[in-house]
C-alpha positions in Angstrom: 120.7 51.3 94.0 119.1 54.9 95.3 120.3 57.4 95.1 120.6 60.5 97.7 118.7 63.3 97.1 118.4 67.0 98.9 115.7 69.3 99.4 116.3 72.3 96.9 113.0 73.8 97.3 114.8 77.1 99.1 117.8 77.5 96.5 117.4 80.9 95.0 118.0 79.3 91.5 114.7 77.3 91.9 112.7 80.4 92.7 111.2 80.5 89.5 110.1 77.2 89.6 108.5 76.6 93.2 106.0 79.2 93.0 103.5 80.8 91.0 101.0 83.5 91.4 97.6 82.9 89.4 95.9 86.5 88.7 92.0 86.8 88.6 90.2 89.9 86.8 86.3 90.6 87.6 84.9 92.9 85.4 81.5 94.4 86.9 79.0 96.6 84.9 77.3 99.0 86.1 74.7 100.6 84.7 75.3 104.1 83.2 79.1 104.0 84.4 82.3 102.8 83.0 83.6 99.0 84.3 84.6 98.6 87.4 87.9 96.0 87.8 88.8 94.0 90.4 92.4 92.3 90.6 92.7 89.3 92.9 96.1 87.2 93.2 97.0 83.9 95.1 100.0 82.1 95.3 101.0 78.2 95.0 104.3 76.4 96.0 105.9 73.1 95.6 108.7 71.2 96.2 112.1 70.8 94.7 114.2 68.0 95.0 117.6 67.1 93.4 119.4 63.8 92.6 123.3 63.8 94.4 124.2 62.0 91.2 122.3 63.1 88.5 121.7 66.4 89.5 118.1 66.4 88.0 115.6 68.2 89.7 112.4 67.1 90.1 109.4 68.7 91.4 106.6 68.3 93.5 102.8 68.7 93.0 101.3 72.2 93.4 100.0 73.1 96.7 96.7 74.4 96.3 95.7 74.2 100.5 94.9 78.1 101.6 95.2 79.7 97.7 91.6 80.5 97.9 90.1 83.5 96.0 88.3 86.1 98.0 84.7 86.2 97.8 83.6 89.1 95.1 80.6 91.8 96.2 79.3 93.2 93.5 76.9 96.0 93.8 73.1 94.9 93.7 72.6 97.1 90.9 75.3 96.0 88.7 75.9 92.2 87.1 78.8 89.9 86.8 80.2 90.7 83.1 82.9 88.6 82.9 86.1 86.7 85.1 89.3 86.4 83.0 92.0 84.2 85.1 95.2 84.5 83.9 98.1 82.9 85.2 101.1 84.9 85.4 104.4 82.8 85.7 107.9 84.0 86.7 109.2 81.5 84.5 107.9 80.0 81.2 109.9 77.0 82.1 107.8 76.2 85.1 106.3 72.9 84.4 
């Protein structure tokens, strides 16, 4: 036997869980000057779905389709140090 299921993917308590920015830091030297820091942030979603009778939610894959980084120009005089990514989560329970 199935069981129904609903759409949860807009219920505020599932906010935490449907979306996710992922944080990008370049770190340019340039000569003779102090680094220079660019931030760049993109955002994923997915679905969330609930069980009428179990009430366990279950989730989606993450949509990656448009979460594209911008392209980085550096100056010609300066060289790519470093690129930390870090992945900032509203939730540590996001799975």
């Amino acid at each position: 036997m199935k069981h129904g299921t609903k759409d949860v993917t807009d219920d505020p308590s599932q906010a935490d869980k449907v979306s996710k920015t992922v944080t990008r830091t370049i770190d340019v030297d340039v000569a003779g000057k102090t680094s220079e820091y660019t931030t760049q942030s993109v955002t994923l979603h997915r679905t969330a779905t609930e069980d009428l009778v179990t009430k366990e939610v279950t989730y989606g894959d993450w949509n990656t389709e448009g979460a594209k980084f911008r392209r980085s120009n550096s100056p010609s005089r300066s060289r790519l140090h470093s690129i930390k990514p870090r992945c900032r989560t509203r939730s540590s329970r996001n799975r």
